[in-house]
N, CA, C and O atoms as a DFTB+ gen file, in Angstrom:
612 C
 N C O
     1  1      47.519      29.779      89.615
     2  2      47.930      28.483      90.130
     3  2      47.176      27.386      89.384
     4  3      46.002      27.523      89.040
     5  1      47.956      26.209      89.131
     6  2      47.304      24.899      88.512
     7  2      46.651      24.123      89.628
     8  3      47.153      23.960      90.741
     9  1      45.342      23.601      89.179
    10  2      44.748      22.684      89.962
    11  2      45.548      21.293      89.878
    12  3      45.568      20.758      88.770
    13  1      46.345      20.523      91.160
    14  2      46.954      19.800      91.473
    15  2      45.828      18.520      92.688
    16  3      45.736      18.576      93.914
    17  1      45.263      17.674      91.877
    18  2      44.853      16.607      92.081
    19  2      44.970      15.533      91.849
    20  3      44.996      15.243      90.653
    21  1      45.076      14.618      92.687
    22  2      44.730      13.088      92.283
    23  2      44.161      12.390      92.625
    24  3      43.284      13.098      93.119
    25  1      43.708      10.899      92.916
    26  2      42.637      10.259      93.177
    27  2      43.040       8.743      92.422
    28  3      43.478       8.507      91.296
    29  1      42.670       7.803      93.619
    30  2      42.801       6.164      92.891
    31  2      41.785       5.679      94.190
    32  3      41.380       6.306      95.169
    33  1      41.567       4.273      93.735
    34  2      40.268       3.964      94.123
    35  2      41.068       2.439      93.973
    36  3      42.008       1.973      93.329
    37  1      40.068       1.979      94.994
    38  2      40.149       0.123      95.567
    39  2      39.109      -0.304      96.197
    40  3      38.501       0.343      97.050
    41  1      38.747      -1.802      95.689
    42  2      37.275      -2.388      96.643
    43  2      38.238      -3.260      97.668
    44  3      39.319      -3.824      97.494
    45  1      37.582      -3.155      98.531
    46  2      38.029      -3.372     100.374
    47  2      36.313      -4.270     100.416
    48  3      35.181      -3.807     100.274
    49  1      36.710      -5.455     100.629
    50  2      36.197      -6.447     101.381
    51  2      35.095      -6.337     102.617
    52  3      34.735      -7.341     103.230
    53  1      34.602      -5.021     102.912
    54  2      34.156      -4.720     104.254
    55  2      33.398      -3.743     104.031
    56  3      33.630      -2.946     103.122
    57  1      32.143      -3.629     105.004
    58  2      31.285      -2.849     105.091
    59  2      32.323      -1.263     105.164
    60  3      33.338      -0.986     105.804
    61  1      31.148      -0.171     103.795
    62  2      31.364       1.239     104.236
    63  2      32.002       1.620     105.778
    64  3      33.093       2.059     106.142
    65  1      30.846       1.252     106.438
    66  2      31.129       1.569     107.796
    67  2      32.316       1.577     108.368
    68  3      32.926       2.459     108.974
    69  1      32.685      -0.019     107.976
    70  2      33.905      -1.024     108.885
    71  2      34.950       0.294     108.375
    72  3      35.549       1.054     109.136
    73  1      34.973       0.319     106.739
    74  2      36.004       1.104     106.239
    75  2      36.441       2.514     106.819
    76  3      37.590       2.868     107.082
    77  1      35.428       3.141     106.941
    78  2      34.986       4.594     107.335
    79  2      35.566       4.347     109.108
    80  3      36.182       5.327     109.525
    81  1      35.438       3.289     110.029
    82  2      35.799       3.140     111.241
    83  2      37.789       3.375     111.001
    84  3      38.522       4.201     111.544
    85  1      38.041       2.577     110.265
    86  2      39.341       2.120     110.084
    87  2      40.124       3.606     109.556
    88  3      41.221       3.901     110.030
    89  1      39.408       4.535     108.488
    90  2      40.730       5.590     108.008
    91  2      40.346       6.779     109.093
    92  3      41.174       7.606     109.472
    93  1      38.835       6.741     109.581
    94  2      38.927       8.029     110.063
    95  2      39.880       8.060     111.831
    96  3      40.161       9.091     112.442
    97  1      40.164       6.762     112.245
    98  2      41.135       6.332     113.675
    99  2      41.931       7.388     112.763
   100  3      42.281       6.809     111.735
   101  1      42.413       8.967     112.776
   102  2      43.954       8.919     112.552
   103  2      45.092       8.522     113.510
   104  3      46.241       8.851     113.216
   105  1      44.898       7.990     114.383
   106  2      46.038       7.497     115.382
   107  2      46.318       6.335     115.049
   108  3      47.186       5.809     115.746
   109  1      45.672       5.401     113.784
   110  2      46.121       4.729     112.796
   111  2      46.745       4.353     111.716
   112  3      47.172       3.294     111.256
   113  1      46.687       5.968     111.269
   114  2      47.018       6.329     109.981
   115  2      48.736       5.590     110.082
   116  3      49.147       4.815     109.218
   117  1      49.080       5.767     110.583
   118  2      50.980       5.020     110.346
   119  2      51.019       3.886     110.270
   120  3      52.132       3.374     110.143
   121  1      49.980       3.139     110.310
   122  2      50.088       1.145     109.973
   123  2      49.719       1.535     108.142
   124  3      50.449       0.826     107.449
   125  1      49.033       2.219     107.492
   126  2      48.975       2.135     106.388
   127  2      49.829       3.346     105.491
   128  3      50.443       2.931     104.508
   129  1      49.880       4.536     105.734
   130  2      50.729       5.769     105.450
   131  2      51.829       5.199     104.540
   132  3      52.023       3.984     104.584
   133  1      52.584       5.984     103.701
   134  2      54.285       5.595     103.450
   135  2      55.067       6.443     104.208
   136  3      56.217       6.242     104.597
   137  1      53.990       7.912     104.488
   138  2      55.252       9.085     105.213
   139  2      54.713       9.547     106.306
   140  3      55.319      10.054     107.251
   141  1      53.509       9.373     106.194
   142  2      53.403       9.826     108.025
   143  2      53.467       9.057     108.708
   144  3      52.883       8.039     108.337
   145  1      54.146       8.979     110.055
   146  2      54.329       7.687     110.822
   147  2      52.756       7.503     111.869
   148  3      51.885       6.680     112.148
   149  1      53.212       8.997     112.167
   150  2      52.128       8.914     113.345
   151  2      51.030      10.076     113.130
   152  3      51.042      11.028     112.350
   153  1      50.271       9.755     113.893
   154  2      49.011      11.096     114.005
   155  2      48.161      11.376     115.167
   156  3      47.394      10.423     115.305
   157  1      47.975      12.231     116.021
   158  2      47.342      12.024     117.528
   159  2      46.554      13.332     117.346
   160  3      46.972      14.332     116.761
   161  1      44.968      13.134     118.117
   162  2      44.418      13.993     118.164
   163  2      44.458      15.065     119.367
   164  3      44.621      14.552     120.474
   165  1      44.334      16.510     119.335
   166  2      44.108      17.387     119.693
   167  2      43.126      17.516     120.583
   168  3      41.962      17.195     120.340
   169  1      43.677      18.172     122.085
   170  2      41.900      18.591     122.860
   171  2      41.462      17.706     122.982
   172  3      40.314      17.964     123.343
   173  1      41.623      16.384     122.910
   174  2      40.485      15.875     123.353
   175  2      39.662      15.401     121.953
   176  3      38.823      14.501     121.986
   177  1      39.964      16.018     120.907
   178  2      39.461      15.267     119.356
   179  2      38.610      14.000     118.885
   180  3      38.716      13.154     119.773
   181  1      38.050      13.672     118.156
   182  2      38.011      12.590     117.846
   183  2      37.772      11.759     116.828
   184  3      37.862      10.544     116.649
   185  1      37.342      12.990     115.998
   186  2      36.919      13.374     114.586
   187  2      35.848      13.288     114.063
   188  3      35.349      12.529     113.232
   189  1      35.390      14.493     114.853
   190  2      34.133      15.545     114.034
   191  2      34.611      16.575     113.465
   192  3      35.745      17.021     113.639
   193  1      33.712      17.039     112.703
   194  2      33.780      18.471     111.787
   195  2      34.627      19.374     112.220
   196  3      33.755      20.001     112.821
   197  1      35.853      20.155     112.493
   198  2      36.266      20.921     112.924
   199  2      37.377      20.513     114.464
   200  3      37.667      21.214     115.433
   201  1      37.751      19.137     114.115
   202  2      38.933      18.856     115.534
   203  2      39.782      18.992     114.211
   204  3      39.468      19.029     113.022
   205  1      41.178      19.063     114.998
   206  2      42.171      18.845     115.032
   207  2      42.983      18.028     115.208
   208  3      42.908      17.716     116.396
   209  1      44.085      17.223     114.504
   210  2      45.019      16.613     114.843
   211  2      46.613      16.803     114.384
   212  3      46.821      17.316     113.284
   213  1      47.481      16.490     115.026
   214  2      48.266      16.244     114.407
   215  2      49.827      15.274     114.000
   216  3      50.575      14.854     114.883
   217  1      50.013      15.110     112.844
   218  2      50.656      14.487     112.259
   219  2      52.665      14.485     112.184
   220  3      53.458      15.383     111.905
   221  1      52.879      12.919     112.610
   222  2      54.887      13.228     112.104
   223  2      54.773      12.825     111.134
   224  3      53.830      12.077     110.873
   225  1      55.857      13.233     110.075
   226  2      56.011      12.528     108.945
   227  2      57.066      12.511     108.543
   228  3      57.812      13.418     108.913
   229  1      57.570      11.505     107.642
   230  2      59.013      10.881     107.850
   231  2      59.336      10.732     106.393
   232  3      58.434      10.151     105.790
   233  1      60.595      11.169     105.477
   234  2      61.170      10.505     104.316
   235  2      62.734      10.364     104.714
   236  3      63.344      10.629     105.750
   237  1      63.042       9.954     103.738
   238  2      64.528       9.493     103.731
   239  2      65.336      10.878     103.796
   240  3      66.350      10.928     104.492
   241  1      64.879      12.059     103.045
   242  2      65.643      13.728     102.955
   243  2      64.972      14.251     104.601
   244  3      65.697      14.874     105.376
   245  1      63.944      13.996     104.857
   246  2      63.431      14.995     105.986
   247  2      62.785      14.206     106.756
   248  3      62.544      13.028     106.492
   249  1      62.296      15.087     108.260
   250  2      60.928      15.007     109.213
   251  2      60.254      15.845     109.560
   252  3      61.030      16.670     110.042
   253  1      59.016      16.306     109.667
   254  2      58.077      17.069     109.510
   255  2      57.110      16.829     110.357
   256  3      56.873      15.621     110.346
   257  1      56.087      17.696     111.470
   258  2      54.981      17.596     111.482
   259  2      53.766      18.946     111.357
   260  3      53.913      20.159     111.510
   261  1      52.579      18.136     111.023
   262  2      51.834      19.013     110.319
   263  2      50.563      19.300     111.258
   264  3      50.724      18.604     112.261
   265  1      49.514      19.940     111.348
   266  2      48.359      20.098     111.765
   267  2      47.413      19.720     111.053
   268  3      47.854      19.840     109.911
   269  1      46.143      19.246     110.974
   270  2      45.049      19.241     110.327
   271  2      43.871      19.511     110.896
   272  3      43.667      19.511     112.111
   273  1      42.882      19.801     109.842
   274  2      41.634      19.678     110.500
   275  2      40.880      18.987     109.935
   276  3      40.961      18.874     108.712
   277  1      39.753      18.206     110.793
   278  2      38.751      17.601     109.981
   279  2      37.902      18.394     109.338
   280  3      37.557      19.460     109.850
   281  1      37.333      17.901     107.840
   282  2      36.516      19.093     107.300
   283  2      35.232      18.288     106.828
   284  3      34.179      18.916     106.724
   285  1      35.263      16.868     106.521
   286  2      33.932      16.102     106.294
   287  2      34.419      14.941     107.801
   288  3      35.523      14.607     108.231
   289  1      32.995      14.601     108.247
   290  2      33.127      13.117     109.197
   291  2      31.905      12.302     108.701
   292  3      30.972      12.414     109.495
   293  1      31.642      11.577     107.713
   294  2      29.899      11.373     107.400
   295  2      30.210      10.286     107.334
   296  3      30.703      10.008     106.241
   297  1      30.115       8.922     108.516
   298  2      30.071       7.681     108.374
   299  2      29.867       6.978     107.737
   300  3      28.657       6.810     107.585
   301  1      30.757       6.089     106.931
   302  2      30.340       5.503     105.474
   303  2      30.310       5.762     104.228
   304  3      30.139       4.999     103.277
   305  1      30.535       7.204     104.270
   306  2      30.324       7.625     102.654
   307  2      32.075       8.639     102.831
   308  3      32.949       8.317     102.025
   309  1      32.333       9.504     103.632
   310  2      33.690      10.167     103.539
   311  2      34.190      10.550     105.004
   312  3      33.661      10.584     106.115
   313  1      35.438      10.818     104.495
   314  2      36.407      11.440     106.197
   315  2      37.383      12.019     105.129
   316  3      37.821      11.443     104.133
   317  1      37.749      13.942     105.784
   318  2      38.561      14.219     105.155
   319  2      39.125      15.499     106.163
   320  3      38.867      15.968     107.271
   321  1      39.770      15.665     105.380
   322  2      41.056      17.056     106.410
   323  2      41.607      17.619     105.508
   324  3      41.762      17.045     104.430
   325  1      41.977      18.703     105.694
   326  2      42.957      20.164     105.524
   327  2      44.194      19.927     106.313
   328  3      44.114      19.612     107.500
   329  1      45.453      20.079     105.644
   330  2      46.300      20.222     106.333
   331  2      46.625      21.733     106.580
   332  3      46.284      22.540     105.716
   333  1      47.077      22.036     107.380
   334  2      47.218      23.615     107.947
   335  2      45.884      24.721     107.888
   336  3      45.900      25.941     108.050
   337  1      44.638      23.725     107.566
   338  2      43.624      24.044     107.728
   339  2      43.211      24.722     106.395
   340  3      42.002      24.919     106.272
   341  1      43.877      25.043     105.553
   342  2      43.904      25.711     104.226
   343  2      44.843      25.448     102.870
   344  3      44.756      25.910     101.733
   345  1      45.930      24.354     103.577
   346  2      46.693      23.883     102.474
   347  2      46.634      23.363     101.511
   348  3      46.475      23.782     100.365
   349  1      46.837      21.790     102.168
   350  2      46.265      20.346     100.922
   351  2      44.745      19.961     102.172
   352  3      44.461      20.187     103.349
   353  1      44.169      19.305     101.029
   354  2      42.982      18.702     101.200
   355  2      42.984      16.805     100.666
   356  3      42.795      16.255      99.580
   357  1      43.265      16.343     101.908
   358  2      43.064      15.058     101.274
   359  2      41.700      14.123     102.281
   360  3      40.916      14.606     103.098
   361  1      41.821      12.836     101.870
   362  2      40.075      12.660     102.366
   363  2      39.967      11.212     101.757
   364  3      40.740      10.780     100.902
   365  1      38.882      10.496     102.319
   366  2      38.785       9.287     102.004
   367  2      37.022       9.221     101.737
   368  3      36.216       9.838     102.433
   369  1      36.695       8.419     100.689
   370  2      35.187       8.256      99.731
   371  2      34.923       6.986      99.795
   372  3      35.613       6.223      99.120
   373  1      34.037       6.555     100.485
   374  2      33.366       4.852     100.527
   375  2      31.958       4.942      99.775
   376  3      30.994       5.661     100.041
   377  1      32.087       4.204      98.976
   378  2      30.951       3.556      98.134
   379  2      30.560       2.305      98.055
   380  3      31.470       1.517      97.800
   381  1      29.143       1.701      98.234
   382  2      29.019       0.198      98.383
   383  2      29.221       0.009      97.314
   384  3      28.627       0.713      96.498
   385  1      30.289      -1.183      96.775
   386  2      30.187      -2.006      95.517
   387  2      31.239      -3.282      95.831
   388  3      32.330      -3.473      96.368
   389  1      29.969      -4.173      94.999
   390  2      30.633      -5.601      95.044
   391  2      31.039      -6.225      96.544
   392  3      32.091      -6.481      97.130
   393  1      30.038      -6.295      96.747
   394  2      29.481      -6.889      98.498
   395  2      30.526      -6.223      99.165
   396  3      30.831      -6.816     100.199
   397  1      31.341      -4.967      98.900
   398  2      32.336      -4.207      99.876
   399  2      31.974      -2.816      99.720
   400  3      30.892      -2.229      99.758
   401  1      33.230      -2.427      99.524
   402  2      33.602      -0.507      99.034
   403  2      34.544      -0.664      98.413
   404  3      35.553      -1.368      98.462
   405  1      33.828       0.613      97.349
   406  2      35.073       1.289      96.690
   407  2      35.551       2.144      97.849
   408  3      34.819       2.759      98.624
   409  1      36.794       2.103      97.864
   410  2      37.211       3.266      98.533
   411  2      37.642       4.030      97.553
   412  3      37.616       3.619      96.393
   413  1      38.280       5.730      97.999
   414  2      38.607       6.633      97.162
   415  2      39.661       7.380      97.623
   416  3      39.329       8.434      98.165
   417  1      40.547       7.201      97.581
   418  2      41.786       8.863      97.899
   419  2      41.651       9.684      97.397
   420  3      41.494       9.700      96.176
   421  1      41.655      10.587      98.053
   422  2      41.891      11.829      97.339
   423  2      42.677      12.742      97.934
   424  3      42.804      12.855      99.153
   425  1      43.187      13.370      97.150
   426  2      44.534      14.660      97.183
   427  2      44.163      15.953      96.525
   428  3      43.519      15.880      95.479
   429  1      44.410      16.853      96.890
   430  2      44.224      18.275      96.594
   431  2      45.027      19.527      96.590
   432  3      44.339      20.350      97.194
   433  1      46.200      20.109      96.189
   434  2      47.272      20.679      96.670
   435  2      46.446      22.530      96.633
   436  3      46.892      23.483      95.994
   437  1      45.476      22.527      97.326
   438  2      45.370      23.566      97.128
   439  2      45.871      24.937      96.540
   440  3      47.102      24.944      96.498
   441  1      45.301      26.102      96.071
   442  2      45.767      27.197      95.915
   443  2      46.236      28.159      97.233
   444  3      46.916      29.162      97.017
   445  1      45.897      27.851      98.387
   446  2      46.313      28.589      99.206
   447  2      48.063      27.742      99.422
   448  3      49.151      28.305      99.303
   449  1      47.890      26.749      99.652
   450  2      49.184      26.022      99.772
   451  2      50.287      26.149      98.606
   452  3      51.505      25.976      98.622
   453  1      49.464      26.488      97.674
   454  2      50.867      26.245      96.553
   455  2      51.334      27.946      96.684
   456  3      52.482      28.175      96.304
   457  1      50.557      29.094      97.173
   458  2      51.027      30.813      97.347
   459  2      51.891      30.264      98.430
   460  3      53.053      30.672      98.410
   461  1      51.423      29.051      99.792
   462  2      52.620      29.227     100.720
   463  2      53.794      29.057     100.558
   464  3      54.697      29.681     101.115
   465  1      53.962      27.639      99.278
   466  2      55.270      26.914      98.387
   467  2      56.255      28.416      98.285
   468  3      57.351      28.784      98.708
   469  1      55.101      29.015      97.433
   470  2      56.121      30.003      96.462
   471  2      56.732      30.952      97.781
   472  3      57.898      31.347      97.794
   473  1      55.779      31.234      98.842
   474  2      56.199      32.209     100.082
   475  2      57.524      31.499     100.247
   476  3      58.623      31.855      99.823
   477  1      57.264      30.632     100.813
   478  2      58.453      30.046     102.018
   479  2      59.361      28.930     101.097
   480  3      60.106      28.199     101.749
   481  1      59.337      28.771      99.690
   482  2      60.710      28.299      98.713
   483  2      60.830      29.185      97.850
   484  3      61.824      28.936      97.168
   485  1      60.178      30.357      97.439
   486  2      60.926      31.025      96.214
   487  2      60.974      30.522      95.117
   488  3      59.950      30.078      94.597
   489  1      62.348      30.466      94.419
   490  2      62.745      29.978      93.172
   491  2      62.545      28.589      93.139
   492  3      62.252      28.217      92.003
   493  1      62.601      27.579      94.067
   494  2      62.001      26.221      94.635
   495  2      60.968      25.626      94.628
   496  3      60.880      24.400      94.573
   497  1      59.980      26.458      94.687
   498  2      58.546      26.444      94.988
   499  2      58.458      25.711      93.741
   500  3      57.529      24.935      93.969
   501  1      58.888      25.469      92.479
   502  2      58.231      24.494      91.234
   503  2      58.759      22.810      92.051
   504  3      58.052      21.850      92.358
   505  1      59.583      22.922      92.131
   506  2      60.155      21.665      92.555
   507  2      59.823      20.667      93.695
   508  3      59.792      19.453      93.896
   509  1      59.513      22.245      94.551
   510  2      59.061      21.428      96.046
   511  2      57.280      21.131      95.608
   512  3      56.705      20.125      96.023
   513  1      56.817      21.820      95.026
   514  2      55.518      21.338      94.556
   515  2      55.639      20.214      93.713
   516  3      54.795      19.400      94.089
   517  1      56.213      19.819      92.853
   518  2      56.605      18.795      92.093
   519  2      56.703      17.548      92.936
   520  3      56.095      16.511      92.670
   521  1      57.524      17.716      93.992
   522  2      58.010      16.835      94.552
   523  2      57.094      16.058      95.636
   524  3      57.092      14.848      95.860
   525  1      56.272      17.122      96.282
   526  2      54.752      16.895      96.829
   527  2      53.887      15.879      96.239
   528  3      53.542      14.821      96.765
   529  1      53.498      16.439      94.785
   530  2      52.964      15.723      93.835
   531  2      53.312      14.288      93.418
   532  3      52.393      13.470      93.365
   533  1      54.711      13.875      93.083
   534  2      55.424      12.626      93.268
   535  2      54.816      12.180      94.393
   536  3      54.405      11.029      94.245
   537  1      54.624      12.591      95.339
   538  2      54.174      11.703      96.555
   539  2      52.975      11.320      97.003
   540  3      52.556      10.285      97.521
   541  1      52.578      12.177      96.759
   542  2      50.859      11.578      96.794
   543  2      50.454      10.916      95.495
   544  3      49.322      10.448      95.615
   545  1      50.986      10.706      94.270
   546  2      50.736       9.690      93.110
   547  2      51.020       8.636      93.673
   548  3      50.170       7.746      93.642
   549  1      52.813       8.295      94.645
   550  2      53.025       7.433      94.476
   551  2      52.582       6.835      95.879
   552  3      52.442       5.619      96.004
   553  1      52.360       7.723      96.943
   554  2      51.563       7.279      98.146
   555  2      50.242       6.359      98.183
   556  3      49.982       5.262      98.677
   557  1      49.545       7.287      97.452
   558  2      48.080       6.662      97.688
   559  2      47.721       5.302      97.105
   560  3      46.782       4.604      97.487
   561  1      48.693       4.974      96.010
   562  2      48.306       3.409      95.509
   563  2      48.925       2.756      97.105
   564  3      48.298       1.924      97.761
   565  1      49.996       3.224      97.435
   566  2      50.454       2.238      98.473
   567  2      49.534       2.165      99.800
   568  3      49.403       1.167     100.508
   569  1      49.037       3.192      99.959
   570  2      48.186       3.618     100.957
   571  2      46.376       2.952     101.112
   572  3      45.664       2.869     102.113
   573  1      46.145       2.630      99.894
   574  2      44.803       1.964      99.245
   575  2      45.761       0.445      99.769
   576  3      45.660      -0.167     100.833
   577  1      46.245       0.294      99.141
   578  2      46.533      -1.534      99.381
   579  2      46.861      -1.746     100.583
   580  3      46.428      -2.821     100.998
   581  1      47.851      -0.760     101.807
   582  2      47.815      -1.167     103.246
   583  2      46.164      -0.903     103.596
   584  3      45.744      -1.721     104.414
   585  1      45.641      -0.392     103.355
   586  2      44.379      -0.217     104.154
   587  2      43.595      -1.509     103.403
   588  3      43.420      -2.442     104.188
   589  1      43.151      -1.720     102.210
   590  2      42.704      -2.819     101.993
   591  2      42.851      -4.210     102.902
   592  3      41.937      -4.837     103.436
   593  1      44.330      -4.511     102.914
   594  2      44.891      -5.762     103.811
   595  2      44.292      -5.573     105.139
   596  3      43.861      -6.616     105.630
   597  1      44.145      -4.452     105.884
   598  2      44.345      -4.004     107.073
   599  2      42.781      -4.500     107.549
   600  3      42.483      -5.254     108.475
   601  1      42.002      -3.888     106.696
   602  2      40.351      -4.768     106.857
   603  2      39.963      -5.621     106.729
   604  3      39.062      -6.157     107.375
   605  1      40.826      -6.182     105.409
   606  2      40.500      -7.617     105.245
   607  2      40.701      -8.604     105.722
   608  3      40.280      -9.708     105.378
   609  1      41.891      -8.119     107.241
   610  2      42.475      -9.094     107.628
   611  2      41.416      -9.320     108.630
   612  3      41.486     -10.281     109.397
């Protein structure tokens, strides 16, 4: 399997912290998202190391929802999750710079997730991975600039 990553980065106006308050709410995540609308935590959740939540997600071909888990919670510096607990790995990186944060996206299409592609599409599995990929390139710039506005406002 090919390592399938990406990553873009934006300074946000606002303390680490403020930032780190704002992505790790996932019951937020749908004011900035392009495809998940919504996200609600699990049990009682709230996001430490090892809750759960989960996610709808919406395109123009489909609707979907997913599970995650939290896998970093470290105030100020990252917040990140597993989807299906072993799939994709995506996650958010705050760094102080320029009286704000860099923030950081990041995406990860794991190797366990891309054996599930090929399980459950077959001959598909290039495409539907492909098509994954299209989306988190073209997500996360959009996803950095709603969250930027969203603090700065």
């Amino acid at each position: 399997m090919e390592s399938l990553t990406h990553r873009a980065s934006v300074v946000v106006h606002a303390s680490p912290e403020a930032v780190y308050d704002l992505v790790s709410d996932v019951t937020r995540t749908g004011e900035w998202s392009p495809i998940c609308r919504e996200c609600r935590w699990e049990d009682g959740a709230g996001g430490a190391v090892g809750d759960w939540f989960t996610g709808h997600n919406e395109t123009p071909e489909r609707s979907w929802d997913t599970r995650s888990q939290v896998v970093v919670a470290d105030r100020g510096r990252e917040f990140a999750w597993v989807v299906g607990g072993t799939l994709v790995r995506w996650g958010f990186l705050m760094e102080p710079a320029d009286g704000g944060t860099l923030l950081t996206e990041t995406w990860e299409f794991l190797t366990r997730g891309q054996e599930f592609f090929v399980e459950r599409y077959g001959d598909q599995a290039p495409q539907q991975v492909a098509e994954r990929t299209r989306a988190a390139h073209e997500g996360i710039p959009a996803t950095l600039d709603a969250v930027k506005r969203i603090a700065e406002a």
